[in-house]
C-alpha positions in Angstrom: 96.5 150.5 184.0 92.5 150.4 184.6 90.9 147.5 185.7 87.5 146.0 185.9 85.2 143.8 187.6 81.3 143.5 186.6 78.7 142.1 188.8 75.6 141.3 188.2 72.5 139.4 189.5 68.5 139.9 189.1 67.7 143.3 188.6 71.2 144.8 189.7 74.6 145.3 187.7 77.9 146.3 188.9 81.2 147.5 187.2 84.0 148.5 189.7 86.9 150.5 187.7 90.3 150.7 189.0 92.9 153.1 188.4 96.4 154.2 189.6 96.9 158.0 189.2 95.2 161.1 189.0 95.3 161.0 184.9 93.2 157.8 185.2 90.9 159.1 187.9 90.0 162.0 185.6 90.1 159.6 181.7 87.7 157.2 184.3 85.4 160.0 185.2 85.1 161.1 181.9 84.3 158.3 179.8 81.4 157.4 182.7 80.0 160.8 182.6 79.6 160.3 178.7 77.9 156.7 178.9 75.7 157.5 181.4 74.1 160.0 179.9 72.8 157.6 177.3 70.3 155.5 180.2 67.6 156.6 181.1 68.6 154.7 184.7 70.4 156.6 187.3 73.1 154.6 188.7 74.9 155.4 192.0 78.4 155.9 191.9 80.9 156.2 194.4 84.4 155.8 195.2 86.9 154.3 197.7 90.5 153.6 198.1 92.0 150.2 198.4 95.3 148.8 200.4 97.3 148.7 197.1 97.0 152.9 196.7 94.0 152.3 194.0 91.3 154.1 194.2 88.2 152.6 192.6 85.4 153.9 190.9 81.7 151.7 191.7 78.6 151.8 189.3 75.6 150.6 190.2 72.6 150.2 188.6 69.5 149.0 191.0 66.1 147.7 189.4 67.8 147.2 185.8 64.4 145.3 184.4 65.2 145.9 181.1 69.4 145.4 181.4 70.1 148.8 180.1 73.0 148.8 182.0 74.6 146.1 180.0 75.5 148.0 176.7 76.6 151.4 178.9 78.7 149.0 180.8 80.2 147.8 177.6 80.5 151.5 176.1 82.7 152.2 179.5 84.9 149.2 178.9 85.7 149.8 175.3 86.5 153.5 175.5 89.2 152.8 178.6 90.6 149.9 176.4 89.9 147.5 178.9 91.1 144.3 177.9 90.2 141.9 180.6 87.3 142.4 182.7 86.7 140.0 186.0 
């Protein structure tokens, strides 16, 4: 199962994706690749491994003036069929 967690303050947004296995990792990478293609913002992404054997997936978008990062974000969410987001 993927999780989420969003973040956001004054001109900066986070979403944090988690995922299990190597199936996820690549569905994960995927569906980001596709959204983020549609800002004009480049966000930087990284990954690091948690306690529990997650590995998580970071967005970040610095200097969002305009919150385009919202509706990508959003996009991201949907197409993993997140249903609860933190």
């Amino acid at each position: 199962m993927i999780d989420a967690e969003f973040r956001s303050e004054e001109r900066f947004s986070r979403l944090a994706l988690g995922y299990n296995s190597e199936t996820e990792k690549e569905i994960v990478q995927t569906e980001v690749d596709k959204a983020i293609k549609k800002c004009a913002l480049t966000p930087e992404i990284y990954t690091t491994k948690v306690s529990s054997g997650k590995e998580v997936l970071i967005i970040e978008y610095h200097d969002d003036c305009n919150r385009e990062a919202g509706p990508i974000f959003e996009e991201i969410v949907k197409s993993l069929n997140v249903k609860k987001c933190s």
